[in-house]
C-alpha positions in Angstrom: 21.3 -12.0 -62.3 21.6 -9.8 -59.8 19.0 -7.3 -61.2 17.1 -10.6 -61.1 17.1 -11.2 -57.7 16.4 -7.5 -56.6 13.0 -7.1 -59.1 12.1 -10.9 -57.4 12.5 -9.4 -54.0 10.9 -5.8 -55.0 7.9 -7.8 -56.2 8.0 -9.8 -53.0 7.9 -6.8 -50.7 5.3 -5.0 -52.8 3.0 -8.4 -53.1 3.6 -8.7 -48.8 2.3 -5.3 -48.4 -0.6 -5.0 -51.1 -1.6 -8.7 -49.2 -1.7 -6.9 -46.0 -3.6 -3.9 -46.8 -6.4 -6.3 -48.9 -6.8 -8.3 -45.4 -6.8 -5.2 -43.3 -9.8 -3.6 -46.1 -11.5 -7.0 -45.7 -11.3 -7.5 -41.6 -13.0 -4.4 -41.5 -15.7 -5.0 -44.4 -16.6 -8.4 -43.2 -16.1 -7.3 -39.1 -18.9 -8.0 -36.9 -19.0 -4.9 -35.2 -18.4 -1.1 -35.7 -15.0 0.4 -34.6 -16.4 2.5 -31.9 -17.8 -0.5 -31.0 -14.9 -2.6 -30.7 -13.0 0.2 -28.8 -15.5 0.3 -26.3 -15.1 -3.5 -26.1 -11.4 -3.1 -25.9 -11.5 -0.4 -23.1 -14.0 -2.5 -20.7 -11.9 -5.0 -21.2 -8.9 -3.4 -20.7 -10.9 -1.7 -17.6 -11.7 -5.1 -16.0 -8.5 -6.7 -16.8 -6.6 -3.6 -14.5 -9.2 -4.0 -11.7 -8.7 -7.8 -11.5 -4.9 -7.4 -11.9 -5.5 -4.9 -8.6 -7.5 -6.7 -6.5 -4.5 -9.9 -7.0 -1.9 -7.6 -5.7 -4.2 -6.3 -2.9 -5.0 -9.9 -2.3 -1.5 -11.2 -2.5 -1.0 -7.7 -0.4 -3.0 -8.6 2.6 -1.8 -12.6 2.4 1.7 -11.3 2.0 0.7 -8.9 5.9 -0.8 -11.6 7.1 2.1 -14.0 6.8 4.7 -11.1 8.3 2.2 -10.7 11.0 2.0 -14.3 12.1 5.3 -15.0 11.7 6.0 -12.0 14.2 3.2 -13.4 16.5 4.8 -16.6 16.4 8.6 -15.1 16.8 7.2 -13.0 20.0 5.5 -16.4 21.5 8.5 -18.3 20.7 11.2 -15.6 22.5 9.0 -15.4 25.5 9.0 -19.4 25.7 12.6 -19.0 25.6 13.1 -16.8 28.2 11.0 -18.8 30.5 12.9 -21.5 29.5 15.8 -19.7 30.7 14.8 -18.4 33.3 13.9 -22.2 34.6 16.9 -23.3 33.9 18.6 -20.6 35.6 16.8 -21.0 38.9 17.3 -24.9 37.9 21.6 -24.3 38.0 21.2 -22.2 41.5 19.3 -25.1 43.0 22.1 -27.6 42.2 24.8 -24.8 43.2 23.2 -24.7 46.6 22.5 -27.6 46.8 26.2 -28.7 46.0 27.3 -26.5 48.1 25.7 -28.1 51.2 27.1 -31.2 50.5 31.1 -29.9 50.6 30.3 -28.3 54.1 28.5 -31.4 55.3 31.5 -33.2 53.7 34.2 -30.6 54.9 32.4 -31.1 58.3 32.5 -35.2 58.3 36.4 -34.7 57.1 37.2 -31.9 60.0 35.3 -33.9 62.8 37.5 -37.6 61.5 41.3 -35.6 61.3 40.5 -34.6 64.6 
């Protein structure tokens, strides 16, 4: 039985193989084209397919710069609001100081002139 099963499988394997190389003798006799032919086709396409895939990354290149760039544009624009900002508020909390100030001596004065 087991003999069997290795002549079945023998057979199998040799059937597989003689199918493949009857398909690969009839592709080419019943082929539309001649080889040289079809390699020629096969290298302009490969040919295009590599230039297309290079201008994408160049593409995606230049969107990806583009981005980087505006977003640096935007951080620069956004740090120089900020230190305006700052710089406001700054001049904003002297103001008040001085301000406050002025109104303990006025007060300090009102206080001195009632004790006497």
């Amino acid at each position: 039985m087991s003999e069997e099963k290795n002549n079945t499988v023998v057979v199998g394997a040799l059937m597989l193989i003689a199918g493949g190389i009857l398909g690969a003798g009839a592709a080419l006799l019943f082929a539309p084209q001649s080889g040289k032919k079809t390699r020629r086709d096969v290298k302009k396409y490969v040919n295009r397919a590599r230039s297309e895939a290079e201008e994408m990354v160049e593409d995606f290149s230049d969107k990806v710069t583009d981005v980087v760039e505006n977003l640096n544009d935007k951080t620069q624009d956004i740090l120089a609001r900020g230190k305006e900002i700052s710089q406001d508020v700054k001049k904003d909390l002297l103001k008040a100081f001085e301000e406050g100030k002025g109104r303990l001596e006025k007060e300090k004065s009102r206080l001195a002139k009632m004790l006497g």
